[in-house]
ChimeraX commands (.cxc) that place a marker at each C-alpha (Angstrom):
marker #1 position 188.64,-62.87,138.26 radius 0.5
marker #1 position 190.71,-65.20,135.96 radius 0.5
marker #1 position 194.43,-65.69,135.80 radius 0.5
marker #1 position 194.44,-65.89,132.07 radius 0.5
marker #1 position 197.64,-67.19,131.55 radius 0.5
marker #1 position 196.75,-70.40,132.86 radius 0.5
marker #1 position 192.97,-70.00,132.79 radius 0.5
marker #1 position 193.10,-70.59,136.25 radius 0.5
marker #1 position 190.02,-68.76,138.08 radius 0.5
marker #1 position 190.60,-67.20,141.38 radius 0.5
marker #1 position 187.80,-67.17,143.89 radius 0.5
marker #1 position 186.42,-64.28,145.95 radius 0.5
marker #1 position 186.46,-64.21,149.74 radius 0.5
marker #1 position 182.28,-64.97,149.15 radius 0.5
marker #1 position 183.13,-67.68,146.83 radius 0.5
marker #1 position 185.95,-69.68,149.35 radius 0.5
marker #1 position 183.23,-68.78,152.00 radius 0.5
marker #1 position 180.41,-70.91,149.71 radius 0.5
marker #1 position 183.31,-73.56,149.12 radius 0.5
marker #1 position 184.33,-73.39,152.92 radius 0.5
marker #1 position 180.15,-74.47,153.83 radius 0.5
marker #1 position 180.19,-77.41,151.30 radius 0.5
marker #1 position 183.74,-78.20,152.22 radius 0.5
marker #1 position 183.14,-78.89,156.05 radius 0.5
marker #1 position 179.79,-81.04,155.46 radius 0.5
marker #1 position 182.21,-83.24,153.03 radius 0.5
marker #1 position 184.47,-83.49,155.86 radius 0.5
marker #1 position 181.71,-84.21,158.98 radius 0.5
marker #1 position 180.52,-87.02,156.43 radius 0.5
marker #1 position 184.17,-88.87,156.32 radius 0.5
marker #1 position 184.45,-88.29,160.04 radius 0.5
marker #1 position 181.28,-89.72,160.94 radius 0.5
marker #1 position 181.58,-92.87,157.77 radius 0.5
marker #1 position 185.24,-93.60,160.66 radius 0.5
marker #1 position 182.17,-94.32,163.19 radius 0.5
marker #1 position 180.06,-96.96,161.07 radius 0.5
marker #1 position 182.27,-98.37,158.81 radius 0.5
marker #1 position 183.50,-102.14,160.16 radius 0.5
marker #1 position 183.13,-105.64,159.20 radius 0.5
marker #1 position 179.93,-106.54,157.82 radius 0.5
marker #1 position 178.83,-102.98,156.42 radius 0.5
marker #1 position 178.23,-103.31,152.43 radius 0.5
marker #1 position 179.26,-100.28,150.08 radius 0.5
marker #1 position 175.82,-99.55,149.43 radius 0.5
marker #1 position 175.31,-98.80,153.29 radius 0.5
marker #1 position 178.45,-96.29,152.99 radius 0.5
marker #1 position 176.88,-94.61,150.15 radius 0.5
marker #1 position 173.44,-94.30,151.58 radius 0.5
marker #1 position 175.10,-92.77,154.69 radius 0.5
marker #1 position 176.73,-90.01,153.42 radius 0.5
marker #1 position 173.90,-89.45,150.82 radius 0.5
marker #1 position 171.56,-88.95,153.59 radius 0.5
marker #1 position 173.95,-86.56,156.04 radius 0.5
marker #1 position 174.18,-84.35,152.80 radius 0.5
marker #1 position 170.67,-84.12,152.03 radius 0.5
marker #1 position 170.42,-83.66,155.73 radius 0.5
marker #1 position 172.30,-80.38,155.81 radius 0.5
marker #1 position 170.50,-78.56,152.83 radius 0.5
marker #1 position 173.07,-79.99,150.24 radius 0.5
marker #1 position 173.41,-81.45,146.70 radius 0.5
marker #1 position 175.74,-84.89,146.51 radius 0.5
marker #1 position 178.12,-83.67,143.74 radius 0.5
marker #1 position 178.49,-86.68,141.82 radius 0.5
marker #1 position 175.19,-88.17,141.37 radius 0.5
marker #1 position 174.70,-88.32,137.66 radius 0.5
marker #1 position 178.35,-87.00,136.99 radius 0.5
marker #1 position 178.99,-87.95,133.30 radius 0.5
marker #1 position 181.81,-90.41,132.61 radius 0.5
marker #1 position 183.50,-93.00,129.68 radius 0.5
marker #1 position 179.92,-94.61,129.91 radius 0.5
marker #1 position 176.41,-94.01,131.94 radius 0.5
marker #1 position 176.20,-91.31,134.65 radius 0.5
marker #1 position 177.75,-92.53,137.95 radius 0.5
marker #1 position 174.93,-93.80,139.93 radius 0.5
marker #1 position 175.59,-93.21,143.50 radius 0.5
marker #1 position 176.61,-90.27,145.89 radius 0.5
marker #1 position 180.04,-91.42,147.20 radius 0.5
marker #1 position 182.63,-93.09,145.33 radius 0.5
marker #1 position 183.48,-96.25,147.38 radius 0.5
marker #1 position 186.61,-98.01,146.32 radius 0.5
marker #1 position 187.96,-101.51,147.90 radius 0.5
marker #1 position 191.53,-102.70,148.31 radius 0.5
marker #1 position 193.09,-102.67,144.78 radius 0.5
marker #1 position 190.06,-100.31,143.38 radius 0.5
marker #1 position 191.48,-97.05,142.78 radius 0.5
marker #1 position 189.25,-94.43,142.57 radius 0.5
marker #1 position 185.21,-94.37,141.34 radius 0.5
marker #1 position 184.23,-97.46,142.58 radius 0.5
marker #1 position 180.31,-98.03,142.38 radius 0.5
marker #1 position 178.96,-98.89,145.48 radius 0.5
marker #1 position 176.67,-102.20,145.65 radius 0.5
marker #1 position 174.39,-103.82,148.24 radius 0.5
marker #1 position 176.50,-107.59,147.36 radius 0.5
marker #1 position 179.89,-105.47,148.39 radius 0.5
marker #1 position 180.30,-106.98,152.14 radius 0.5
marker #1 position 183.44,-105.08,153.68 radius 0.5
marker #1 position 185.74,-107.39,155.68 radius 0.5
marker #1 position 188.22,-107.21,158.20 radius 0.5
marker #1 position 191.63,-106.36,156.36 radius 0.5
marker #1 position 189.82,-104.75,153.45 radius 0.5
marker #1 position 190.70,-100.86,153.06 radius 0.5
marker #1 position 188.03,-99.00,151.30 radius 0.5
marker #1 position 188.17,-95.50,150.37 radius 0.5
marker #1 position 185.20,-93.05,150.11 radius 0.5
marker #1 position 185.45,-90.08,147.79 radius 0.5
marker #1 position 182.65,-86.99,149.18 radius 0.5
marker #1 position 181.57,-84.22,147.10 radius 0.5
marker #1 position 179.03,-81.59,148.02 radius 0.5
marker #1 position 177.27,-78.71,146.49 radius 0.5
marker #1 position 176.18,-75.64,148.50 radius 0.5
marker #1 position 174.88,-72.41,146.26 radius 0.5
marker #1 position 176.39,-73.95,143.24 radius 0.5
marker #1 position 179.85,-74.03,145.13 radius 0.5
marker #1 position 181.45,-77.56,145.50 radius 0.5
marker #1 position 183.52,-79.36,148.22 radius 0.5
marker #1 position 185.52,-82.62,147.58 radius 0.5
marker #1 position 187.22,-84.55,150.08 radius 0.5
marker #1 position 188.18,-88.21,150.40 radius 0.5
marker #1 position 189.59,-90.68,153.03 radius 0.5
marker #1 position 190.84,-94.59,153.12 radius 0.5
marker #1 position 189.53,-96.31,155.81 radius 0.5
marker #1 position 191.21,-99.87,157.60 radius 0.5
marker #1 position 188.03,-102.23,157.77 radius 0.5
marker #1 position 189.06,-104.10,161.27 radius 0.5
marker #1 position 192.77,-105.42,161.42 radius 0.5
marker #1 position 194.75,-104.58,158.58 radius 0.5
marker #1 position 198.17,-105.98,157.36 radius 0.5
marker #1 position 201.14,-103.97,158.09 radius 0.5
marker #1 position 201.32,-103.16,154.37 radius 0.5
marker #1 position 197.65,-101.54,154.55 radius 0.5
marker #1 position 198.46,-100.04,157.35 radius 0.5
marker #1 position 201.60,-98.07,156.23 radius 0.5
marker #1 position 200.59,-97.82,152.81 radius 0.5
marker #1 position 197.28,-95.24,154.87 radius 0.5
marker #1 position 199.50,-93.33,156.50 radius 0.5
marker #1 position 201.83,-92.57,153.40 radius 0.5
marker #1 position 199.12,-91.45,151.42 radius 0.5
marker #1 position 197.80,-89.12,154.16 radius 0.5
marker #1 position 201.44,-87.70,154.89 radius 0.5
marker #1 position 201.57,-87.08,151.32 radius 0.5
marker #1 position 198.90,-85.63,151.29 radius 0.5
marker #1 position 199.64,-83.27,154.08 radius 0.5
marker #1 position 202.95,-82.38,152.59 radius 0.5
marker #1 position 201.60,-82.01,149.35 radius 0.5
marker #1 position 199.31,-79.09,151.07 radius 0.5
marker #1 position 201.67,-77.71,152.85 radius 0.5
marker #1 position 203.08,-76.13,149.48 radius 0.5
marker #1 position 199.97,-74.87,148.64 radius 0.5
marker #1 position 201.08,-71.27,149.15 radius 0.5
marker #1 position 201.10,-68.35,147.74 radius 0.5
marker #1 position 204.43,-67.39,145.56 radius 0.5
marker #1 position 205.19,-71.81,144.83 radius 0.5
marker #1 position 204.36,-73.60,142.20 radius 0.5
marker #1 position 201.88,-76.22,141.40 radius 0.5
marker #1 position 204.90,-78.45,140.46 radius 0.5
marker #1 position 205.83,-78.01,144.24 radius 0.5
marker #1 position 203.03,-79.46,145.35 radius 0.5
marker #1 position 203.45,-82.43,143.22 radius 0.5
marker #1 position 207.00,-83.19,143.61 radius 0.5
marker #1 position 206.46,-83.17,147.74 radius 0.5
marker #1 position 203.74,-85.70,147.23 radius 0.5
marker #1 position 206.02,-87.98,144.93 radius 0.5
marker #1 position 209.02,-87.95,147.50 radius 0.5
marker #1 position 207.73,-88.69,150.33 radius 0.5
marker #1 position 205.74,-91.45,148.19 radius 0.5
marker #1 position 208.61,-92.77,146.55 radius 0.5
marker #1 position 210.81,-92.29,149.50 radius 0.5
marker #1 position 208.28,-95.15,151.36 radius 0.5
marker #1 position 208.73,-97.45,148.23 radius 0.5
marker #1 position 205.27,-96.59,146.88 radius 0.5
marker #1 position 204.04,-95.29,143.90 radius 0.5
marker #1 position 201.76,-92.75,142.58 radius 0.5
marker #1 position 199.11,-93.42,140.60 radius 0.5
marker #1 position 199.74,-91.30,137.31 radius 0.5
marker #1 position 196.63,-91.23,135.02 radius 0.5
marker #1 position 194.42,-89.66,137.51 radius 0.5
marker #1 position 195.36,-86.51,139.05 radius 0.5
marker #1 position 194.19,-83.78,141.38 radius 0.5
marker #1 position 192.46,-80.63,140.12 radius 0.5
marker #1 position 190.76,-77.04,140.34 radius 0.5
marker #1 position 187.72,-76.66,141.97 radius 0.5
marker #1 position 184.79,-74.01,142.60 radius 0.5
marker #1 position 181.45,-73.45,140.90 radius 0.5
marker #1 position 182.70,-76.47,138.85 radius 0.5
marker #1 position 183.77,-80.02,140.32 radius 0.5
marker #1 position 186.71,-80.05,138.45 radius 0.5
marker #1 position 188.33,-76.85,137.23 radius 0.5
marker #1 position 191.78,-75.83,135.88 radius 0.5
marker #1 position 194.70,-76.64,137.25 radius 0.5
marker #1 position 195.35,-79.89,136.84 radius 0.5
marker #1 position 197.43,-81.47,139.37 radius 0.5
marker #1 position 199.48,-84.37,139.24 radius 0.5
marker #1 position 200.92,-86.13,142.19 radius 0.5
marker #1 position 204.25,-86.56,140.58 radius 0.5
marker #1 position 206.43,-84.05,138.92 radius 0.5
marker #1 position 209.39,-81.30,139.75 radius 0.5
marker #1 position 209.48,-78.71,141.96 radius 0.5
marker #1 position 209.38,-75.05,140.64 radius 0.5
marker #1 position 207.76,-75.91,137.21 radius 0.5
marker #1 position 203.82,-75.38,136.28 radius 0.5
marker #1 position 201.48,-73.16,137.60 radius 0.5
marker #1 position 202.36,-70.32,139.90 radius 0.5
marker #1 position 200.06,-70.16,143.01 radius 0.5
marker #1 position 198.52,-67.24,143.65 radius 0.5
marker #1 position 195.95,-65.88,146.44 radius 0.5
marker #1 position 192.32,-67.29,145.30 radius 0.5
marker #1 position 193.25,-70.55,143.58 radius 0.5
marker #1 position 191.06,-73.21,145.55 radius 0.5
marker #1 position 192.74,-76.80,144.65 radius 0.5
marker #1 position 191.61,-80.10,145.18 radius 0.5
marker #1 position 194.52,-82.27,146.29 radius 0.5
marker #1 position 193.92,-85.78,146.21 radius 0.5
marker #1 position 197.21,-88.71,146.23 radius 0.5
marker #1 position 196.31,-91.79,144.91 radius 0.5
marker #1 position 198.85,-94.38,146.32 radius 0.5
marker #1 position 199.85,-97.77,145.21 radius 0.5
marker #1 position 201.50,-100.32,147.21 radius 0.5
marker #1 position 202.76,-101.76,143.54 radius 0.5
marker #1 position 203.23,-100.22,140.46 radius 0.5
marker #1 position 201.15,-96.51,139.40 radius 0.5
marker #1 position 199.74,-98.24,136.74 radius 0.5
marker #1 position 196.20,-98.75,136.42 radius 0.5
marker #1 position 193.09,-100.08,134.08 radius 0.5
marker #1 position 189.38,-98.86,133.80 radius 0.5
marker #1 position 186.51,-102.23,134.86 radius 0.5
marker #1 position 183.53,-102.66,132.65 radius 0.5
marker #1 position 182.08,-100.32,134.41 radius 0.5
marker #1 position 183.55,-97.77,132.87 radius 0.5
marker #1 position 183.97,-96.17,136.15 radius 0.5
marker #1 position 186.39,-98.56,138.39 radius 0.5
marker #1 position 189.67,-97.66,138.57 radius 0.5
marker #1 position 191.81,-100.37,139.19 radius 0.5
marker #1 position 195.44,-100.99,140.02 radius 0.5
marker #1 position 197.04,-102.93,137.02 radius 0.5
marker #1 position 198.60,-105.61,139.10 radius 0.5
marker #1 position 196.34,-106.19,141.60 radius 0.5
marker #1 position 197.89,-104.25,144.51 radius 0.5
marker #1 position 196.12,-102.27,147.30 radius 0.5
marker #1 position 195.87,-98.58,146.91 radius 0.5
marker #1 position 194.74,-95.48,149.30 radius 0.5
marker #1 position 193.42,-92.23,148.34 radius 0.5
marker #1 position 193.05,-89.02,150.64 radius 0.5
marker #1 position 191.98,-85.65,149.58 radius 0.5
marker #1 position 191.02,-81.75,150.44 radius 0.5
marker #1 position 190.25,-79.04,149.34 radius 0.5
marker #1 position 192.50,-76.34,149.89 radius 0.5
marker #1 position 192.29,-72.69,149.29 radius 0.5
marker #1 position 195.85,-70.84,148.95 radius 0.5
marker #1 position 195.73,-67.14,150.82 radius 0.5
marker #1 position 197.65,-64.28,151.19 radius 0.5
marker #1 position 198.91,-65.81,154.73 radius 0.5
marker #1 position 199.51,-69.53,153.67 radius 0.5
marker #1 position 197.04,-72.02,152.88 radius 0.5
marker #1 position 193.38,-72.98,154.19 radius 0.5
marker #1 position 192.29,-76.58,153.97 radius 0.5
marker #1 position 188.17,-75.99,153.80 radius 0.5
marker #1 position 187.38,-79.86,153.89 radius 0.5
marker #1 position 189.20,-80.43,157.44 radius 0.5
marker #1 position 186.87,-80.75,160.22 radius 0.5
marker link #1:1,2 radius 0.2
marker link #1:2,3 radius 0.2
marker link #1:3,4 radius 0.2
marker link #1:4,5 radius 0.2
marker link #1:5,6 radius 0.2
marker link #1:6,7 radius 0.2
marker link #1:7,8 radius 0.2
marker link #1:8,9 radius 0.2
marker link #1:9,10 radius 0.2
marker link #1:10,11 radius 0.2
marker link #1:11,12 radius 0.2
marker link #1:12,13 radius 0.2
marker link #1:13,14 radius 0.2
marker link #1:14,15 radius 0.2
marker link #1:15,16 radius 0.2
marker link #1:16,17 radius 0.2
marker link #1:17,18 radius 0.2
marker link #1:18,19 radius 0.2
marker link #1:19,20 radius 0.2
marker link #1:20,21 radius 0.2
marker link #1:21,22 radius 0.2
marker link #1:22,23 radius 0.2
marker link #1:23,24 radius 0.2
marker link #1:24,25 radius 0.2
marker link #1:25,26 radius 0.2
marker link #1:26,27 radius 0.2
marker link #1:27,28 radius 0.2
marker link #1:28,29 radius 0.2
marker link #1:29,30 radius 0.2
marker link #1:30,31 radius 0.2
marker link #1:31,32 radius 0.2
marker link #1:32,33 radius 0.2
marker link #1:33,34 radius 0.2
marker link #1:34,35 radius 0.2
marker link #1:35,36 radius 0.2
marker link #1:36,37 radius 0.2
marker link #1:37,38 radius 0.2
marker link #1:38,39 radius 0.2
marker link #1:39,40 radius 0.2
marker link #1:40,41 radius 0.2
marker link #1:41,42 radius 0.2
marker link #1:42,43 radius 0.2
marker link #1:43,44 radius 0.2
marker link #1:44,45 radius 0.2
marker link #1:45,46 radius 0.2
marker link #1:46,47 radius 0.2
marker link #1:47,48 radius 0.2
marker link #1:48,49 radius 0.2
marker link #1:49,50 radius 0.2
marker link #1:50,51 radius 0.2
marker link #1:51,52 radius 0.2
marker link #1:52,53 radius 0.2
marker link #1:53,54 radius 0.2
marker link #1:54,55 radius 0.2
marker link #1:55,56 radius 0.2
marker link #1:56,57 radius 0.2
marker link #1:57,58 radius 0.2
marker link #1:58,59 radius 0.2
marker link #1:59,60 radius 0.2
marker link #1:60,61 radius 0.2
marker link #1:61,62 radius 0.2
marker link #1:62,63 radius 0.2
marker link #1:63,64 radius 0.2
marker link #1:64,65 radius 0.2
marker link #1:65,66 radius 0.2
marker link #1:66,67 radius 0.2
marker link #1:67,68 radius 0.2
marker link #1:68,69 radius 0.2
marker link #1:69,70 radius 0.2
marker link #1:70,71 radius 0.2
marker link #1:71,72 radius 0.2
marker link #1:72,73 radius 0.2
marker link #1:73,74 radius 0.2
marker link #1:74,75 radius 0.2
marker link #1:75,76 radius 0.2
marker link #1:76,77 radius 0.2
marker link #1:77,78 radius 0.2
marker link #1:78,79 radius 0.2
marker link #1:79,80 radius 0.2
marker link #1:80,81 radius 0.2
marker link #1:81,82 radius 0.2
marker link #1:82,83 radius 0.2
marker link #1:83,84 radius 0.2
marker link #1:84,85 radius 0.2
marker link #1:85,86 radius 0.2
marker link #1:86,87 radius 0.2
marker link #1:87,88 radius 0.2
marker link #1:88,89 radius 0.2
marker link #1:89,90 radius 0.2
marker link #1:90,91 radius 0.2
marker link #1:91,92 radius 0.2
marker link #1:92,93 radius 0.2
marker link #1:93,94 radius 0.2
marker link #1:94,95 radius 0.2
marker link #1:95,96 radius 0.2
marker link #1:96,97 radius 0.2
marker link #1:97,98 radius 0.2
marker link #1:98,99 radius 0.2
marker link #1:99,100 radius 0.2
marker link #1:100,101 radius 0.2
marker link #1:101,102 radius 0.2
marker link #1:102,103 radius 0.2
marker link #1:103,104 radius 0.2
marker link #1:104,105 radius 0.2
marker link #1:105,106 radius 0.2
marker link #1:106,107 radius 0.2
marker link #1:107,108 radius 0.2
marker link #1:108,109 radius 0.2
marker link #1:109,110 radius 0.2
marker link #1:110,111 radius 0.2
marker link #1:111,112 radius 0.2
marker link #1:112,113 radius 0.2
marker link #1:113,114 radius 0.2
marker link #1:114,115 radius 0.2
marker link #1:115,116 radius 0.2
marker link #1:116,117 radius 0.2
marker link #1:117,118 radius 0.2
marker link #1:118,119 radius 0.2
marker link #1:119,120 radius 0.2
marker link #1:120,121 radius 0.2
marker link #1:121,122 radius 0.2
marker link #1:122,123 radius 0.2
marker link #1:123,124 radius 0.2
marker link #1:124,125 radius 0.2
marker link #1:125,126 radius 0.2
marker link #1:126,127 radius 0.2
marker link #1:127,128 radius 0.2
marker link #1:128,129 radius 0.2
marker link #1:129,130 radius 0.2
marker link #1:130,131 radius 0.2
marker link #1:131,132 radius 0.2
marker link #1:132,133 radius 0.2
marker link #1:133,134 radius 0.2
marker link #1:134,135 radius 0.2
marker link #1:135,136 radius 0.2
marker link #1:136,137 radius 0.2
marker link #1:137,138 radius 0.2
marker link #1:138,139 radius 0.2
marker link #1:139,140 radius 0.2
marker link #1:140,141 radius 0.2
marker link #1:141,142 radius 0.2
marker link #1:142,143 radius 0.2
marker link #1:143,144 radius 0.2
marker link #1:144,145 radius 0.2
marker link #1:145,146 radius 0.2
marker link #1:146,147 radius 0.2
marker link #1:147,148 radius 0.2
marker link #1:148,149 radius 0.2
marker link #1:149,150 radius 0.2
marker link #1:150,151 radius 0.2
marker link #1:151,152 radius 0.2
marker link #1:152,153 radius 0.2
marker link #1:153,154 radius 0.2
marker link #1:154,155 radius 0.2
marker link #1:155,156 radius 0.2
marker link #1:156,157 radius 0.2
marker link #1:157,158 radius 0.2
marker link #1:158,159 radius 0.2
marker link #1:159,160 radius 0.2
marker link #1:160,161 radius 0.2
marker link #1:161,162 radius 0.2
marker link #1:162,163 radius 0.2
marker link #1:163,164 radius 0.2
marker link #1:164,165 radius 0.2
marker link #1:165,166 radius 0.2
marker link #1:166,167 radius 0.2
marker link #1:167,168 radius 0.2
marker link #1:168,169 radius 0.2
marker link #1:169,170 radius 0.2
marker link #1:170,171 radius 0.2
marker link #1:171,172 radius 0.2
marker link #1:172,173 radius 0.2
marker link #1:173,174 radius 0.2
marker link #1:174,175 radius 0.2
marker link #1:175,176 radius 0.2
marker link #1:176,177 radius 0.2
marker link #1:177,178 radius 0.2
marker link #1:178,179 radius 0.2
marker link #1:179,180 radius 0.2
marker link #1:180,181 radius 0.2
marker link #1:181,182 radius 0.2
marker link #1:182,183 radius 0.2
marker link #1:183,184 radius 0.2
marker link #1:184,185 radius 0.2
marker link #1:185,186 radius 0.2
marker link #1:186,187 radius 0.2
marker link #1:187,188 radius 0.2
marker link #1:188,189 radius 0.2
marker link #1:189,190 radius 0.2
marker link #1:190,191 radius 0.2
marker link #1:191,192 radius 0.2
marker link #1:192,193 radius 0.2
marker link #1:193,194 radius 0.2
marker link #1:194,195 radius 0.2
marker link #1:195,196 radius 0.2
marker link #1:196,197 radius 0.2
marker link #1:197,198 radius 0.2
marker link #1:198,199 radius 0.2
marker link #1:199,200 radius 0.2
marker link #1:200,201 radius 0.2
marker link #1:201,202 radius 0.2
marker link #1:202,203 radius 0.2
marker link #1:203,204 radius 0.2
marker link #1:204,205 radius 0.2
marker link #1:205,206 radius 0.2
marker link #1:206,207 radius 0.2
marker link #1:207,208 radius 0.2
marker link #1:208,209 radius 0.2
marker link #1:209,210 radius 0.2
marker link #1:210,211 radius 0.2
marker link #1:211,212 radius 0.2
marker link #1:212,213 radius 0.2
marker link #1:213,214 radius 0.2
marker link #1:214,215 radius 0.2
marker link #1:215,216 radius 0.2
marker link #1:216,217 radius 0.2
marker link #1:217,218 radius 0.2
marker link #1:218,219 radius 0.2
marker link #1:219,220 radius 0.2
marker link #1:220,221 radius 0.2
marker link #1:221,222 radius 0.2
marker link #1:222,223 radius 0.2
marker link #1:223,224 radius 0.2
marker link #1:224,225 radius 0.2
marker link #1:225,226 radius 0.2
marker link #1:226,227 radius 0.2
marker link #1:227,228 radius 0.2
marker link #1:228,229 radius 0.2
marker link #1:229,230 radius 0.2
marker link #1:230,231 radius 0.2
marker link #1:231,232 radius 0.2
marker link #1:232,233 radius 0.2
marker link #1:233,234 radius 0.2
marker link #1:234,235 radius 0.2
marker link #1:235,236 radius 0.2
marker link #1:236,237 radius 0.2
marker link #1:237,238 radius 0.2
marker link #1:238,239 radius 0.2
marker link #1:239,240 radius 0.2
marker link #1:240,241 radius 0.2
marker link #1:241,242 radius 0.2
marker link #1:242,243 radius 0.2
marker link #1:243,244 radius 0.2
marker link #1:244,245 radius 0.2
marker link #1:245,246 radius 0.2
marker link #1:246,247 radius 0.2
marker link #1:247,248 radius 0.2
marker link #1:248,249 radius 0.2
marker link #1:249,250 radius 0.2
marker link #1:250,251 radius 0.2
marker link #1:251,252 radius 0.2
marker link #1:252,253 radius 0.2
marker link #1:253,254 radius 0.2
marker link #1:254,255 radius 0.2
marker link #1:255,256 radius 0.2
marker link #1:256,257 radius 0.2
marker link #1:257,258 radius 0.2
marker link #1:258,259 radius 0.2
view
């Protein structure tokens, strides 16, 4: 069924049940990366990790071969170091050290239905700035979700990330936003971590959103490596990046990625 106006489609209770499967193996593989990833582990080792768990369970690694700006991204996870945004390449010469934060962006298929989830990790002891700058991004995230219901609007979603964002002297990264999700990885809506409550899409029963704050300690803005798949903040601050995927119901919101 498609909400035409917005060309927004809304998933069956089979389909969220699909999305729920691929959702929770997403979510085992960032619980279990909190286990193994310290000082010393490269991004390569993070990458073949979660590959392997996937695989594991039955599934497809959703990004592998995802078509970008340039070649198809190489790698299962997206593994993205202190200043690196999102869609960092993981590489056997990238040694993680103590006071790095690294983020790991999981996507999984399971009978053609996808789950996406991501988490920023603290590699041993962090600075105080790190350290805050994690927990914004998750409480943005969670308020962010937390107006993922039924009867809102997209826009409140975004405007609840952005305040309690800006409100910790942050910013949020503005090029790269959160989206739709289902038998595609990314799907209509878009949805941008900044904006104004009561404007955009209305939610409705069915819509399964990937929510996904990316936070920067400095300034939101942000430039593409040679890679053409590192993100990068512009000046050179840290930045954190959490994500689920969250189904809006008839009784409030379900977040299929949590474990």
């Amino acid at each position: 069924m498609y909400f035409k106006k917005q060309n927004v489609k809304l998933k069956t209770t089979k389909e969220i049940e699909r999305m729920r499967i691929a959702g929770m193996v997403a979510g085992e593989v960032l619980q279990k990366l909190s286990e193994i990833i310290e000082p010393g582990i490269t991004t390569k080792e993070i990458d073949t990790f979660s590959e392997k768990y996937i695989r594991s369970m039955k599934m497809v690694p959703a990004f592998f071969g995802v078509v970008g700006a340039g070649a198809p991204f190489p790698a299962s996870a997206c593994v993205s170091v202190n200043d690196e945004v999102v869609h960092g390449i993981p590489s056997v010469s990238r040694v993680l050290k103590s006071g790095d934060i690294v983020s790991v962006d999981i996507g999984v298929v399971y009978e053609g239905y996808y789950g996406d989830a991501a988490k920023t990790y603290a590699v041993g002891s962090v600075s105080d700035v790190a350290e805050q700058l994690l927990k914004i991004t998750e409480l943005s995230l969670q308020k962010g979700i937390e107006q993922a219901l039924s009867g809102n609007s997209l826009g409140d979603i975004s405007r609840a990330i952005q305040k309690t964002v800006e409100d910790a002297r942050f910013s949020v990264v503005r090029d790269f936003v959160g989206h739709g999700i289902g038998r595609a990885l990314h799907e209509a809506p878009q949805i941008p971590n900044y904006g104004k409550s009561g404007t955009g899409v209305e939610l409705l029963p069915g819509m399964v959103l990937a929510i996904e704050p990316m936070v920067n300690v400095g300034g939101y803005e942000v430039c593409m490596q040679d890679d053409d798949w590192t993100v990068v903040t512009k000046d050179g601050s840290l930045s954190a990046h959490f994500e689920h995927t969250v189904a809006v119901t008839e009784n409030g919101y379900e977040i299929l990625t949590k474990v």
